[in-house]
C-alpha positions in Angstrom: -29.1 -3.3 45.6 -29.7 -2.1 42.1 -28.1 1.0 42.7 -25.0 -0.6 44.2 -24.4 -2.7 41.1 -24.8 -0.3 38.5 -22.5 2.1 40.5 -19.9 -0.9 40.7 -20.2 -1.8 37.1 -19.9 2.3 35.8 -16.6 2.1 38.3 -15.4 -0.6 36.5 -15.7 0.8 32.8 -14.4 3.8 33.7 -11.2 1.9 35.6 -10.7 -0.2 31.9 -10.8 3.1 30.4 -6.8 3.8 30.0 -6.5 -0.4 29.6 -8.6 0.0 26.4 -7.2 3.4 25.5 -3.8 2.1 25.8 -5.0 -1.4 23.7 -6.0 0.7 21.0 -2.9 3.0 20.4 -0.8 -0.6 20.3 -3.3 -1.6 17.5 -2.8 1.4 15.5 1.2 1.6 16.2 1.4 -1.6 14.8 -0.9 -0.7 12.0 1.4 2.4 10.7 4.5 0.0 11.2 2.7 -2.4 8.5 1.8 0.6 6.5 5.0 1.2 5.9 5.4 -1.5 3.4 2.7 -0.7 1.4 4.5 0.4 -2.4 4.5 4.0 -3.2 3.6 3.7 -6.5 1.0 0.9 -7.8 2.8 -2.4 -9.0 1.8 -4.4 -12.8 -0.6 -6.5 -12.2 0.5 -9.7 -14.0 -2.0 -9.8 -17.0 -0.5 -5.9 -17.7 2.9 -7.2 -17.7 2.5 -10.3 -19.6 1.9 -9.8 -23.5 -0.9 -10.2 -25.2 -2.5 -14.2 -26.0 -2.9 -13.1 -29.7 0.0 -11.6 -30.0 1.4 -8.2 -31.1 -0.7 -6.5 -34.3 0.5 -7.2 -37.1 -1.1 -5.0 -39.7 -2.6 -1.5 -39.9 -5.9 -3.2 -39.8 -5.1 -5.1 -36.3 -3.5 -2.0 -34.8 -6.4 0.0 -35.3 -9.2 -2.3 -34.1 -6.6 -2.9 -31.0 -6.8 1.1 -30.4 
């Protein structure tokens, strides 16, 4: 009776085989569709884009120690 079962239950993964197979190329078609959108080249974040709290330097001293 052992026998019988595991020979039913290795029939059974092997006949979900293409179901899975076929599961898994969906997944990844959809994942190179949302790929897609991903930016070529990397954005600003927003604290690179936005200026400084303190402000630009002002003086040779403040544009050195800023360097």
């Amino acid at each position: 009776m052992t026998q019988a079962a595991l020979d039913i239950n290795q029939q059974a993964r092997v006949d979900g085989l293409p179901s899975a197979l076929a599961v898994l190329a969906l997944i990844a078609l959809i994942g190179l569709f949302v790929a897609r959108r991903v930016p070529d080249h990397p954005q600003l974040a927003a604290a690179d884009a936005a200026p400084s709290a303190t402000g630009p330097p002002t003086g040779p001293d403040e544009a050195a120690a800023g360097a």
